[in-house]
C-alpha positions as CSV (number, residue, x, y, z in Angstrom):
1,X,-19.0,1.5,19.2
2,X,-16.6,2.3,22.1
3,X,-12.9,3.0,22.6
4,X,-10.8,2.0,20.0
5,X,-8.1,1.2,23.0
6,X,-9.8,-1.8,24.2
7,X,-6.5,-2.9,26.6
8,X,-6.9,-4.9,29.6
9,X,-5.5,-2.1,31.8
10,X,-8.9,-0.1,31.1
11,X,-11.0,-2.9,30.5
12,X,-9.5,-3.6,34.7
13,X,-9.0,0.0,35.9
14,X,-11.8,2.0,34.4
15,X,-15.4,1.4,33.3
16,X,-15.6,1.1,29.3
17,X,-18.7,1.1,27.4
18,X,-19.5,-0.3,24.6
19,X,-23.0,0.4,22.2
20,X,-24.2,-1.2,18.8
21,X,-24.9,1.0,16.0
22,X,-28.3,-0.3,14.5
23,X,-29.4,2.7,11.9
24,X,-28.3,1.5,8.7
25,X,-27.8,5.4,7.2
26,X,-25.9,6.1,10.6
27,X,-23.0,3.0,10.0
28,X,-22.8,4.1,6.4
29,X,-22.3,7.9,8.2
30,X,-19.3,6.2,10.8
31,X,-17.8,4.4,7.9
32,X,-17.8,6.3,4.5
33,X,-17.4,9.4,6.4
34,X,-16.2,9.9,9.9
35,X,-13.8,6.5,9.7
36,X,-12.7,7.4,5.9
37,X,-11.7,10.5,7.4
38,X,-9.7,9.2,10.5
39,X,-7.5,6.6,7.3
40,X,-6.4,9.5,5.5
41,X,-5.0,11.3,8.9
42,X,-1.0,11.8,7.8
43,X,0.2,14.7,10.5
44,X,-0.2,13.0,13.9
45,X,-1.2,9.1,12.7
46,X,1.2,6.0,13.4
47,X,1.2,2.9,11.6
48,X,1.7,-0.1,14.0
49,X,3.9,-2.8,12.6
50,X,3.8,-6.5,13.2
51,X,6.1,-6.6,15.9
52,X,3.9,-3.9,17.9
53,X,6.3,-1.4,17.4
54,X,4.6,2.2,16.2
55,X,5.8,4.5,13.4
56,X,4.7,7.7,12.2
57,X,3.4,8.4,9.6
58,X,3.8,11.3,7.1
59,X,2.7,13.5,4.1
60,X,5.2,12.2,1.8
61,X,4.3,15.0,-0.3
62,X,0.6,14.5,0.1
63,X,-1.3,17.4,1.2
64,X,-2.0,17.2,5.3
65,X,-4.8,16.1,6.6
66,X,-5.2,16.0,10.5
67,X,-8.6,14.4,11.7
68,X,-8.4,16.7,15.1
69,X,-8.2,19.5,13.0
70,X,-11.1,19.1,11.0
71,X,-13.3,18.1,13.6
72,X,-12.4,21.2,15.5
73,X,-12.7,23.4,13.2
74,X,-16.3,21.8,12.1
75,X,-17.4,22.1,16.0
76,X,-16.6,26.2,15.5
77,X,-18.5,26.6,12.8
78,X,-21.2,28.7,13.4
79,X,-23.4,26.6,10.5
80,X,-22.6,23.4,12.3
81,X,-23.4,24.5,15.8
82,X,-27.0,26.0,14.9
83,X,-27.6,22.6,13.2
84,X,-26.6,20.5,15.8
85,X,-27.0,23.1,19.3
86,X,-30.5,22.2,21.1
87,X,-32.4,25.0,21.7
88,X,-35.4,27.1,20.0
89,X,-34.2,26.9,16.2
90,X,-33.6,22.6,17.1
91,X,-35.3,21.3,20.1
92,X,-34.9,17.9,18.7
93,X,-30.8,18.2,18.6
């Protein structure tokens, strides 16, 4: 797992690291979940086409789904954060 902009200029101009995912429940997590997730993004998404060129992409009467959104909102949720916040109530975390 790393970047997903893998481009020379930061492969040259910036350290980039790169890990394998091993845990078999954790890559079913990344894709059925958290990737899933990042396809259905229609509010700030672009499609690239074959030339290179970038489009956006939108709703088309779909409801919106922005990936930065959710994630935000699941980060100030005060059930999320005692799940996954070290400290007394999850040392492990």
């Amino acid at each position: 797992m790393g970047s997903a902009d893998i481009m020379p200029r930061n492969l040259n101009e910036r350290v980039e690291v790169l890990f394998p995912i091993e845990d078999a429940p954790l890559i079913r997590h990344i894709k059925d979940d958290i990737l899933d997730l990042y396809l259905k993004d229609n509010r700030k998404a672009r499609l690239m086409n074959p030339d290179g060129s970038y489009v956006r992409i939108s709703p088309n009467g779909q409801p919106e789904v922005s990936v930065q959104d959710y994630f935000i909102n699941q980060a100030r949720s005060p059930a999320v954060r005692s799940e996954n916040t070290p400290g007394p109530q999850n040392p492990a975390a």
